[in-house]
Every structure is written in structure tokens, then in C-alpha cells.
matplotlib code that plots the C-alpha trace (Angstrom):
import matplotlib.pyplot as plt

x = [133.9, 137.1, 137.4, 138.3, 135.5, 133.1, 130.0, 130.6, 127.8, 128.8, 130.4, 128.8, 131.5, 130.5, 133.1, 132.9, 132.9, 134.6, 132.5, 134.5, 137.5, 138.6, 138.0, 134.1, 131.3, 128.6, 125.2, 124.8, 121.0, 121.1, 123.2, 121.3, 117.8, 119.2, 120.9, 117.6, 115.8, 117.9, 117.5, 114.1, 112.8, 115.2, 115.9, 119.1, 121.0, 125.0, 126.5, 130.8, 132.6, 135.6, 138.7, 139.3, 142.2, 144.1, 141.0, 137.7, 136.5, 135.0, 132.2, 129.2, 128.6, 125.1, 124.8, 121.4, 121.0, 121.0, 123.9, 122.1, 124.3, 124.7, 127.5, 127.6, 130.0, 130.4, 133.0, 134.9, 135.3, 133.7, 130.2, 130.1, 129.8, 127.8, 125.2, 124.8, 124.5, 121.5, 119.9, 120.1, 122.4, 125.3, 128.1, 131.9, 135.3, 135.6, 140.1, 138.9, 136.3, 136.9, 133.5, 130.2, 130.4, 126.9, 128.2, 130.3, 127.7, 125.7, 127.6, 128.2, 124.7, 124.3, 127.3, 125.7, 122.1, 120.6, 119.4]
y = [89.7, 91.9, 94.7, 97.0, 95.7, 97.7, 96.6, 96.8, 96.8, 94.3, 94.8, 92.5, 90.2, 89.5, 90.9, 93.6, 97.4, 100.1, 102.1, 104.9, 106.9, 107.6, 104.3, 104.0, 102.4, 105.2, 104.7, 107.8, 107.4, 107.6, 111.0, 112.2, 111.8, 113.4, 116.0, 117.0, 116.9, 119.3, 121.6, 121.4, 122.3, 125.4, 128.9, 130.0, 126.5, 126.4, 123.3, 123.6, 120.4, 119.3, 117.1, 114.2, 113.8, 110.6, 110.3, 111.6, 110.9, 114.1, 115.8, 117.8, 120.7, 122.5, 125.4, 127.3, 130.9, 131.1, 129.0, 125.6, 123.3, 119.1, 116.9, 113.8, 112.1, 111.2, 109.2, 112.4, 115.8, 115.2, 113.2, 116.0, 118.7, 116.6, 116.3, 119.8, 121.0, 118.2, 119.7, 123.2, 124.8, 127.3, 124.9, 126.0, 124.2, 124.8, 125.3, 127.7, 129.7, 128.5, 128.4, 131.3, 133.3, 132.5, 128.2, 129.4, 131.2, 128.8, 126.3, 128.7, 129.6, 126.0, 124.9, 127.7, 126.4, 129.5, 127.7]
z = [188.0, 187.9, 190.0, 186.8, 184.4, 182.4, 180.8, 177.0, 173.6, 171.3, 168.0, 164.8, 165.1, 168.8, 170.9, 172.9, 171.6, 173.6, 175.6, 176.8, 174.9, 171.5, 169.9, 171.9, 169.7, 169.0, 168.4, 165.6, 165.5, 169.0, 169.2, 165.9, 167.9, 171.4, 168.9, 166.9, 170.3, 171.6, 168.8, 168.6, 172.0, 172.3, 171.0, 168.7, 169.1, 167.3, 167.1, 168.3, 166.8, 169.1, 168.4, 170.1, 172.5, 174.3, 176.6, 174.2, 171.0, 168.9, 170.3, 169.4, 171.7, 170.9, 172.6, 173.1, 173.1, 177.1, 177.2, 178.2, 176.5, 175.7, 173.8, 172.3, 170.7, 167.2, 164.7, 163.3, 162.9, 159.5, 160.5, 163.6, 160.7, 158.5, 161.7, 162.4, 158.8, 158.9, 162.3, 160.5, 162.8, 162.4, 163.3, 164.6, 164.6, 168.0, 168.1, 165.9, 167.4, 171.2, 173.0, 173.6, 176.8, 177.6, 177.6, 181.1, 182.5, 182.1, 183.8, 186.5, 187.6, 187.4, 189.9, 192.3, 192.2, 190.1, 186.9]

ax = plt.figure().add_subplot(projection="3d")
ax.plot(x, y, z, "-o")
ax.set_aspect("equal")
plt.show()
């Protein structure tokens, strides 16, 4: 076993899939049923679509009304649209729109324990 290995899914052709970074395999029935879980036991959700970057593929960021928020990723900027429109949520291009208020203070209350 290398020091540096990572345990990988396996693509159709029976190699291994990525698991981390822009080129990761994604499971989009699993994000879709985390997603729609998300939505559906909180208030006032929006759904923020990020790019991806060197290190990240595109994200969904859904962000509650009190700022609680989760992100998954997806293929594309595209399928992240097409996935909010089907949870029923305003969705954002995040370089657009940059991200709530109420996402940061979220985070913050929970870094100091408050949440």
C-alpha cells in the first residue's frame, strides 16, 4: 500500500474513477437525494452554483433562510442549474451574485459553538 493512495469508485470500464478534484466521478442521484433532502426539511432554501477551479469541481451551495448551508458537487455549471430548477429553488450564479450574509454568520456562530 502506498503511502499517497486513495481509495477510488470504479468507472464501467473497471478502472478507478477520481475521487477528489475537478475530474472526481459524482454520484448525481446521490447529490440529487442529499440536495432534495436538504430542501425539504428547511425554510426559504436558494441554491448558489459555483465554478470549478484547479482543485474543485462545480458546486451546489443551498443556503437556508438562517444561513445553515450544504454543497455537493456536480458535473457542470449547467446540470448544477438544471438541479435546482428541479428542487424548486431560486438558484444564483454565484461570481455573479457572490454569497448571502446570513451563509457567514452562520458559519461563524458555528466556529464559536453558538449553533
Amino acid at each position: 500500500m502506498g503511502w499517497f493512495s486513495r481509495r477510488h469508485s470504479r468507472k464501467g470500464n473497471g478502472r478507478p474513477g477520481r475521487s477528489d478534484g475537478p475530474q472526481m466521478d459524482i454520484d448525481r442521484k446521490a447529490v440529487e437525494q442529499h440536495l432534495r433532502s436538504f430542501v425539504d426539511s428547511r425554510l426559504d432554501v436558494e441554491a448558489y452554483v459555483e465554478p470549478a477551479t484547479s482543485v474543485t469541481p462545480t458546486t451546489i451551495v443551498l443556503i437556508a433562510w438562517d444561513g445553515e448551508w450544504t454543497r455537493r458537487a456536480v458535473n457542470s455549471p449547467k446540470e448544477g442549474f438544471e438541479i435546482s430548477q428541479k428542487l424548486a429553488v431560486p438558484v444564483y450564479d454565484v461570481n455573479k451574485t457572490g454569497y448571502p450574509n446570513r451563509m457567514r454568520e452562520w458559519s461563524k456562530r458555528r466556529r464559536q459553538g453558538d449553533a
